[in-house]
C-alpha positions, 0 to 999 in steps of 0.5 A: 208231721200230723198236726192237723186239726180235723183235716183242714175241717173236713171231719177227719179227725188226726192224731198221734203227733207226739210234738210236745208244745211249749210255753202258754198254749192259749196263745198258739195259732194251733189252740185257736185253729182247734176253738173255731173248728168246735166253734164253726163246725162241729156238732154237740148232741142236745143233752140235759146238762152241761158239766165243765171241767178243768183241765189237767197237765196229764193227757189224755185228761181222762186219763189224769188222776183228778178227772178219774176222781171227777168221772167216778163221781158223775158216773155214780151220779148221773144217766150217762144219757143226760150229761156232756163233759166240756174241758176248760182252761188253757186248753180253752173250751174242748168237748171231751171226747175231742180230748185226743185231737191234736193239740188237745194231748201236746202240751204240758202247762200249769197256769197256776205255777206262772207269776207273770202279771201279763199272761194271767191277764191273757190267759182271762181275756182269751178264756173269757172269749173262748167260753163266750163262744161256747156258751153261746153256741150252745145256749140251746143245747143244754138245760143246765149247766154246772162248773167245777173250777176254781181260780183263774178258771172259775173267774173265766167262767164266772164272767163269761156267763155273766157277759152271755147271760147264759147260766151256769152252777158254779162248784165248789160255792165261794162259802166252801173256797172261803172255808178252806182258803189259806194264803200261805199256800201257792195254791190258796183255794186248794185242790179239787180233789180235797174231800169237802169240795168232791161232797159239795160237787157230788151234791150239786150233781144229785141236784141236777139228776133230780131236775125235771128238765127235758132234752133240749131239741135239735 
């Protein structure tokens, strides 16, 4: 079975397991093998900007409806010359064009739909700690950096970048999430999809383009 991450980290990148992983993946011995290898050994290019997204239950994430949405904005938006996607969540914190490596593409999980008190406080511990050390390694990578999360990923995030005291945007604005917020629904904060939060994620890019930052670097 090929399940192993970069070949025991010589730089041979392996996939096509289609062995489904079940239950929360940020708990998996595999999750964590793949996070200290993006951690330890694997090189990010300098670039101007940093954009996180979340991920998504459809694999690959670029694949999935809301991350086509996502990329057809940035794309209309920014230089492709100036921006790297980093995936966040229960995936932990994975530079997209790693998004085919197992097991980025085996498991199909929605933290959201999970009642269970324990593993929301897990999941934030374990994330924080994922983009603590992402953020960290690459505090001189990027200029800016800009989130598009809501929920259990924006409060992730929101911590870890207080805990580093690297900055990072945070998209849709908490005035935006208030605005929409409807306790009847499962899902309160709504979806990253929903018009108003696609226009203030576009601005917040046109933002960016216009910023007069440099490359940081090697």
């Amino acid at each position: 079975m090929d399940r192993t991450i970069q070949d025991e980290r010589t730089g041979t990148r392996r996939s096509g397991d289609t062995t489904e992983i079940p239950g929360p993946p940020f708990y998996r011995k595999e999750f964590e093998d793949a996070y200290r290898f993006i951690i330890d050994d694997y090189p990010i290019a300098p670039k101007k900007i940093a954009l996180f997204l979340p991920c998504a239950v459809r694999k690959p994430y670029s694949q999935s409806p809301s991350h086509r949405l996502f990329r057809q904005i940035i794309a209309g938006t920014l230089d492709p010359a100036d921006y790297h996607i980093v995936v966040f969540g229960t995936c932990g914190t994975v530079p997209a064009e790693l998004e085919c490596m197992y097991p980025f593409p085996n498991y199909r999980y929605m933290l959201g739909k999970s009642m269970n008190e324990r593993i929301q406080r897990d999941f934030l511990r374990i994330e924080v700690y994922r983009l603590r050390g992402y953020l960290e390694k690459t505090q001189d990578t990027y200029h800016r950096r800009l989130a598009y999360c809501i929920g259990p990923f924006r409060a992730a995030m929101a911590q870890a970048s207080e805990e580093t005291g690297i900055a990072v945007d945070l998209l849709p604005t908490d005035a935006m999430i208030e605005r929409f917020y409807d306790t009847k629904s499962p899902f309160p904060e709504g979806s990253l999809s929903m018009p108003a939060y696609i226009d203030e994620f576009r601005a917040g890019l046109m933002r960016l383009s216009r910023s007069p930052a440099e490359t940081p670097e090697k």
